[in-house]
N, C-alpha and C positions, 0 to 999 in steps of 0.2 A: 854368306855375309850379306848385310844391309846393301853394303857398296859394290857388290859383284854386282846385285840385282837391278841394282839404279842405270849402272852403266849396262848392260842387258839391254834394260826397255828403251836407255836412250840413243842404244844401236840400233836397236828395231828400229824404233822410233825414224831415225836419220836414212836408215836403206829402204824405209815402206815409204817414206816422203818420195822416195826418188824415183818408185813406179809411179806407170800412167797406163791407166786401165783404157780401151779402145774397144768401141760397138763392132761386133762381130761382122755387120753387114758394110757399115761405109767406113770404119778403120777411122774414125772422129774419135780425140779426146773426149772422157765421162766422168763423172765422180759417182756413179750407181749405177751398177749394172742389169738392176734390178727392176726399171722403169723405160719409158719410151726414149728413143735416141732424140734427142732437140733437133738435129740435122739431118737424120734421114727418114724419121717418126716411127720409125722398126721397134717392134716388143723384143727389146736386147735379153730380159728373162727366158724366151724360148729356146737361147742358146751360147754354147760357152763364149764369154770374150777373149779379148787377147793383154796380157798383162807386157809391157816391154819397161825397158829402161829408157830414161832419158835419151840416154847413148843409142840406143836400139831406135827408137824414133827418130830421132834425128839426121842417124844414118842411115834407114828405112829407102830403096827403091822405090821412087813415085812414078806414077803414069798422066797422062791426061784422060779426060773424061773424053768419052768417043762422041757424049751431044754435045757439052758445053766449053772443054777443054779447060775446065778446072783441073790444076795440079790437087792429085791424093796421092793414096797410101797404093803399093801394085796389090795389094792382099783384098782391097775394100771391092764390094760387089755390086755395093749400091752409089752414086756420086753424091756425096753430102750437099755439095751446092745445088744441082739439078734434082734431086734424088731417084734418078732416073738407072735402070737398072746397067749393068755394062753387059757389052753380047759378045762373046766369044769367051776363050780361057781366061782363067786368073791370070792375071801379072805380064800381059799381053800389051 
């Protein structure tokens, strides 16, 4: 039916809104994952990113940046503010 279909797209529609795609290197909000990162200047096309949910962001473990102590994401490898790489393990 017409109306199955409608309401379909306009489920998608309302659960695709609600992801937020995130640059593989500094874990920064994107809308294309396809082009340079605005905050850390990384070619985000060389590699997969990371798709979460609002709720998944939100509730997301942050770390400080080891030069500038910018609060990020513990997953990002690059510091979006500094863009200055992080040295040790992930999520440290």
């Amino acid at each position: 039916k017409l109306s199955d279909t409608n309401n379909f797209k306009n489920f998608k529609e309302c659960t695709d809104s609600h992801r937020i795609l995130l640059c593989p290197y500094c874990m920064s909000k994107t809308d294309d994952l396809s082009s340079i990162c605005l905050y850390c200047n990384e070619d985000m096309s060389r590699d997969a990113g990371f798709e979460y949910t609002e709720n998944q962001y939100v509730n997301e473990v942050r770390k400080k940046c080891s030069h500038c102590s910018q609060e990020m994401l513990r997953l990002a490898i690059l510091c979006p503010s500094c863009r200055k790489r992080e040295s040790g393990k992930i999520g440290m």
